[in-house]
Structure formats: structure tokens, C-alpha cells
N, C-alpha and C positions, 0 to 999 in steps of 0.2 A: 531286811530283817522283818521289818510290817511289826503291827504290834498287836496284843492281844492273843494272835492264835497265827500259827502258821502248818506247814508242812510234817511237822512231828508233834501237833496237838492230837489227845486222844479223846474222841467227843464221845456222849451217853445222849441219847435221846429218849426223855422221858415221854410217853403218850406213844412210841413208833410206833405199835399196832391200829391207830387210828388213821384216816385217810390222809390227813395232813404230813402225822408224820413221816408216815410211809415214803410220802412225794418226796419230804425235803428229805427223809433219809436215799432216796434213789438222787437225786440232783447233787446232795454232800458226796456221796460215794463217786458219781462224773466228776467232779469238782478237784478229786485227789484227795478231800478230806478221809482221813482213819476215823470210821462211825467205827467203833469197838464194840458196842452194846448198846440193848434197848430196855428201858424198863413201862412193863403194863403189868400193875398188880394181879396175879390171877392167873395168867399165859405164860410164867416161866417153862422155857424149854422148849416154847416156839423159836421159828427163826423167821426176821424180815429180811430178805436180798440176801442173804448171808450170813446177816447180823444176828449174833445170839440173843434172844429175852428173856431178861430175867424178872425175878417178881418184886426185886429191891434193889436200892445202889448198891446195898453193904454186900446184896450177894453177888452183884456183878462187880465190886471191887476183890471178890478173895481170884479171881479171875484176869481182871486187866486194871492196871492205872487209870484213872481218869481227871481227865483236868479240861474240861467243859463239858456241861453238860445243856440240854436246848431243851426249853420245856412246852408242849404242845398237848397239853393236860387244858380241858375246859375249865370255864372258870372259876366254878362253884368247888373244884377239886385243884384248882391251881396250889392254892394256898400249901398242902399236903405235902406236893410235892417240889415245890419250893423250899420248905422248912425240910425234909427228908434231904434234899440235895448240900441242904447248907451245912448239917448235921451230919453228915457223911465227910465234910469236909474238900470238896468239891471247889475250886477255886475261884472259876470262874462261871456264872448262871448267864445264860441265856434264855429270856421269856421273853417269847412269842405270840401269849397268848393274850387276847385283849377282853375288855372287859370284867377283868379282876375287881371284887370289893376291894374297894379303898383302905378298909379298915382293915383287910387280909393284909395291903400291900405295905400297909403304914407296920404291921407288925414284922413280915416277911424282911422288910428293909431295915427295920432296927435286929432284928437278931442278922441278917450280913455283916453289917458294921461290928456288932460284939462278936463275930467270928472272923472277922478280916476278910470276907468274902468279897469279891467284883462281882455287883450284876448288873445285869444290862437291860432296859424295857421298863416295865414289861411294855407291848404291844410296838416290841421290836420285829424289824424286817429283819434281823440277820446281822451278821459281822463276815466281810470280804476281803482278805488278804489275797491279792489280786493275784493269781497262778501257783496261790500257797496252798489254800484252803481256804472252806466256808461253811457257816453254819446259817441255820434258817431259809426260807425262802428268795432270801435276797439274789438279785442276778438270775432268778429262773428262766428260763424257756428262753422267747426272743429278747426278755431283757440282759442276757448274757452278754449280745455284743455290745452295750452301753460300754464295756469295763476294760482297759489295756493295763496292763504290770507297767507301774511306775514308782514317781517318786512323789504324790501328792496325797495326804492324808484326807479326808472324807469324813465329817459327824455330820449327820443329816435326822433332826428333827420328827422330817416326813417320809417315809419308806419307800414310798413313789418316787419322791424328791432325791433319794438318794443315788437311783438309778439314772434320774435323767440327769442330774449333777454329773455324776462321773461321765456321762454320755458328752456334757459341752466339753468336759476337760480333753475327753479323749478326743473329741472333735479339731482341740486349739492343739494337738499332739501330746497332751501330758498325759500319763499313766496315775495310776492309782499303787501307793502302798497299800492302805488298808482303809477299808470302807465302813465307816459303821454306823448302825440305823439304831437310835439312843429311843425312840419312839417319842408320843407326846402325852403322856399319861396325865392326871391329876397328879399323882406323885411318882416320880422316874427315878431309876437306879443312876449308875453315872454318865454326867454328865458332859458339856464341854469342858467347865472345870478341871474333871479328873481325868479326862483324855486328852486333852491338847499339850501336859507335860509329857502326855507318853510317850506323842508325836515328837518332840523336841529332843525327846533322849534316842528317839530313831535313825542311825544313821541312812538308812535309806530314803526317809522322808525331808525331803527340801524345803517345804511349803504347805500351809493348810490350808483347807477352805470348810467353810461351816454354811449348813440351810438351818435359818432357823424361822422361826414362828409368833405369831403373837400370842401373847398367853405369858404365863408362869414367867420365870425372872431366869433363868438357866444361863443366857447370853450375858442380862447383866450382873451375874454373879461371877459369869468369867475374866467381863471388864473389870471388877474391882481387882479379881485376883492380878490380872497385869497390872493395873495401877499402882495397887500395892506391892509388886516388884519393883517394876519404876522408880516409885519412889523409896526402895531400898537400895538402889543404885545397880540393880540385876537388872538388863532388859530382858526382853524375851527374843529369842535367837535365828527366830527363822519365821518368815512372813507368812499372815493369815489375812485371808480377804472373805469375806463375809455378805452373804443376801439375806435379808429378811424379806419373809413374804407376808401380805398384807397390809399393804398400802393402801387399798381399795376400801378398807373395815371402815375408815373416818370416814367414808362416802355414806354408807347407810346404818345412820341411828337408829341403837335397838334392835337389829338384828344380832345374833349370836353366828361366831363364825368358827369354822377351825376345830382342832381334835377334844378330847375331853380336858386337855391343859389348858384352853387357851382362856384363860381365866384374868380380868383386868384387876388389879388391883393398887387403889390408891396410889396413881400417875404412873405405878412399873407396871410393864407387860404389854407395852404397845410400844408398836412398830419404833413411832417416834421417840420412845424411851430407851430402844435398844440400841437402835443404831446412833443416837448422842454418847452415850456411856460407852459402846465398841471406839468411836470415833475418838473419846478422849482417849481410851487404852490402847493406840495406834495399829488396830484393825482397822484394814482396807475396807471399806462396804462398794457390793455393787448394785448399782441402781437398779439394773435389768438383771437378769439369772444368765442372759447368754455374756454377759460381760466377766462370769468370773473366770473362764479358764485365760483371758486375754490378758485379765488382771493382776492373775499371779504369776502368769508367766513373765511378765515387767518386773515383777518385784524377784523373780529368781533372776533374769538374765541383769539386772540392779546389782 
């Protein structure tokens, strides 16, 4: 099943006339993904690969359904078309693009929530439902063979990370249901929080594994949320094993390390803050990153 996007999702790429877009929109189309439509204000009635462009959502909705849409709009113009997609009613956002004002993102992400929109990013690599569909650059070029169709769910922090993650799994034989790159922003759309239920309700999915990061609290806001099952007599259903990266940060004080998230704040947000709080919420942690496909493969054949 994978979660998020599969086989019969109908993606909009907003920016496609740009070089970026272009790319991911040629790699989504190899991939199996349905790109339906592109919007770049201005070019209506161009086509990229195939793909019709239009100069709005709303006019490439009197045309096709859409329900993701991947946004690859620079930064200073991200916000636009963010707000245009959430307002269209667009279900699920995909942003790709990095570097977004904060204060854009902070407003962007309160009007999602008041429309009940899922987004993802920004300064997401993509979402990879492994031989379903994909959106964004994730998996491109030689990083494609990282990725086998399986049954292990994938949130990865770092973009990079998300590929060579699924690279150990496929290495220990496990496939990938669905792969997704949450990015590390100062402020991010959803998170492990609100993915790893998704995973759970997935029947295809056995198992999770999470890369995460130091900075911002996303990990241990996931820990509370299991704890807080726990302790309502709900465990959580299906094993997650867990790498943070950044061990090495307590080595050199004063440097600043890590994406524009990785932000410490008063004792949460470092390494040793996340993996104590995973640990009480009986997430697996792996020490080393080549230890996690090992790891959860114990806790499935368990």
C-alpha cells in the first residue's frame, strides 16, 4: 500500500518550466509517477515532456484531479505558491525548495493546518513509494539503485541520508515501502510524529526506521507521543529503530553544525537528548547507521 502517494496519485509540479523542475518532472514520469500538469505563471499552454502548463492550479484543476502537488518555485516566490496550492485545496504539498523566509513558512504552515492540508519540507528531497511512485529529486540518477520495494518505512531528516538509509536496508535484504525526506528546516511541515501513525496503519509496512538529526525537538516530540500511548495502555504495533547523527558535535565547542534546524535548545536537541527520550519510548537506537538494516531485521524476524 506505501503511504502518502502511490501508483494512482496525480501529481502538479509547480515551477516545471524551470531547470529543476524539468529534471524531477522527467525522473517522476521514469519513475511511473502520473505528473498531470505543471504550473509557471505566465507559460500557460506550453508543454514540458508531455505535460500540459498551465498558469494556475485552479486552471489546471478544471482539467485534472490533483492531489500532490511538488513545489520548485524559488524562494522569494515560494510562499505564493504554497498559499495558491493550499487554497486550491490540494491535499498533499510537497516543497522542495530551500531556503524559504521563515516568517513565509511560519504563515504557509498555519494556513495548512486551518485547511487540513499535509506538507512536507520544505527543503524536502522528495517522497518514494518504492516501484509505486515519486515526487521530488529523491532516488535520482545513480542514487536509484540505493532503493528495493519492500516493507520498511523510511523518514529521513537529511535527503542524502535518506538514500544511503535505504541503501544499508537494501543491502541487509529489506525493501522500502515508502521513503520520505521530511527535510530539516528551522520550521518543517510533518514530521515523525505524524508519519510514523501512517506507517502503523500500513499494511505493507513491518517496520520503521528514522535518520535523524541534532537540532529542533521532532524526534523527541515523537518519543512523548509513544510514551504517551504507553502509558494509555496502546503500545505502538510494529518496531522502529532509530540513528541519530551527531555524535561528534560534543567534540567541538562552538562550532555550529548541521542544517538550518539544528538549533539547541535548553538541554532538547542534542543527540544525547534524543536518543534518552527514543530509548524510554522503546525505539531501537543504532549506534552506527550501518547497524540499522541488521537491527530491524531482529526486531521483524522477533
Amino acid at each position: 500500500m506505501a503511504i502518502l502517494i502511490n501508483e494512482k496519485t496525480r501529481f502538479l509540479i509547480q515551477g516545471i518550466t524551470g531547470k529543476q523542475g524539468e529534471q524531477a518532472c522527467q525522473e517522476m514520469l521514469a519513475a511511473g509517477s502520473p505528473v498531470v500538469a505543471g504550473v509557471t505563471p505566465g507559460k500557460g499552454g506550453m508543454e514540458v515532456l508531455g505535460v500540459p502548463v498551465y498558469n494556475s492550479i485552479i486552471e489546471a484543476q478544471k482539467k485534472q484531479k490533483i492531489d500532490c502537488s511538488v513545489i520548485f518555485v524559488p524562494p522569494k516566490l515560494a510562499k505564493g505558491a504554497i498559499v495558491e496550492a493550499i487554497e486550491a485545496g490540494v491535499p498533499l504539498i510537497n516543497v522542495i525548495t530551500e531556503n524559504i523566509p521563515v516568517h513565509d513558512m511560519a504563515y504557509c504552515f498555519s494556513l495548512a493546518r486551518e485547511k487540513k492540508v499535509l506538507m512536507i519540507g520544505a527543503t524536502s528531497a522528495g517522497i518514494y513509494s518504492v516501484g509505486k511512485a515519486k515526487c521530488g529529486p529523491i532516488g535520482s540518477g545513480k542514487a536509484r539503485i540505493a532503493f528495493t520495494p519492500g516493507s520498511i518505512g523510511v523518514i529521513s531528516r537529511s535527503g542524502g541520508m535518506s538514500c544511503e538509509t535505504s541503501l544499508v536496508l537494501s543491502q541487509a535484504g529489506l525493501g522500502q515501502s515508502t521513503v520520505v525526506s521530511i527535510g530539516s528546516d528551522i520550521l518543517m511541515g510533518a514530521a515523525f510524529t505524524e508519519l510514523v501513525p501512517l506507517f502503523e496503519k500500513d499494511t505493507e509496512t513491518k517496520g520503521i526506521v528514522l535518520f535523524g538529526e541534532i537540532g529542533g525537538t521532532s524526534e523527541e516530540d515523537l518519543a512523548a507521543y509513544l510514551i504517551r500511548r504507553k502509558e494509555q495502555g496502546e503500545s505502538f504495533s510494529k518496531p522502529i529503530v532509530a540513528f541519530i547523527s551527531g555524535r561528534f558535535a560534543s567534540t567541538l565547542p562552538g562550532v555550529s553544525l548541521g542544517h538550518a534546524g539544528a538549533i539547541i535548545q535548553e538541554g532538547k536537541g542534542t543527540r544525547e537528548a534524543k536518543v534518552n527520550a527514543l530509548k524510554r519510548a522503546g525505539v531501537i537506537i543504532a549506534e552506527m547507521h550501518h547497524d540499522i538494516g541488521r537491527l530491524i531485521k531482529e526486531e521483524i524476524d522477533r
